[in-house]
C-alpha positions, 0 to 999 in steps of 0.5 A: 312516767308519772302518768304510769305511776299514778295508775300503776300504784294508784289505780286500786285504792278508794277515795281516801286513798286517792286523796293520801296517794294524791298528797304523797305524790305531789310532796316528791313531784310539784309538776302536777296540776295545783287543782284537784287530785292527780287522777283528775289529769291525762298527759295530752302528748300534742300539748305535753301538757296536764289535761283534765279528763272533763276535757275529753267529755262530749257537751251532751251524750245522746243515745242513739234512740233504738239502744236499749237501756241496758247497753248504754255506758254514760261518758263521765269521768270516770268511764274515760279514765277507765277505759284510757287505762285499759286500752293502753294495757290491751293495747300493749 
């Protein structure tokens, strides 16, 4: 459920927004993770834990050397998180 809050109320806003929904957030719940925001953090439902995204990151991305420049995504954070969400609500 807090993993759906987190996005379904807090997917739109910007940086401060974040940081206040972040703040306002842990002040009813203590059970997110002490360090950096709550968005920094998936649930990982084999260890029922809080995991941070960086976890999902390749040590290095690679392209394959024929892609073109215009087709590559970089996996960063933010690309994983995005596309975590949306495939949960396509795949719903």
């Amino acid at each position: 459920f807090l993993y759906s809050l987190i996005w379904a109320m807090g997917g739109t806003v910007d940086e401060a927004g974040r940081k206040a929904f972040d703040m306002h957030l842990r002040e009813l719940d203590a059970r997110y993770p002490s360090q950096d925001t709550v968005f920094e953090y998936f649930v990982d439902p084999k260890k029922k834990a809080w995991v941070p995204w960086e976890e999902k990151l390749g040590q290095t991305y690679r392209p394959a050397p024929d892609t073109p420049f215009f087709k590559m995504v970089v996996p960063t954070v933010d690309t994983l998180r995005t596309r975590a969400v949306l495939e949960t609500l396509v795949g719903s």
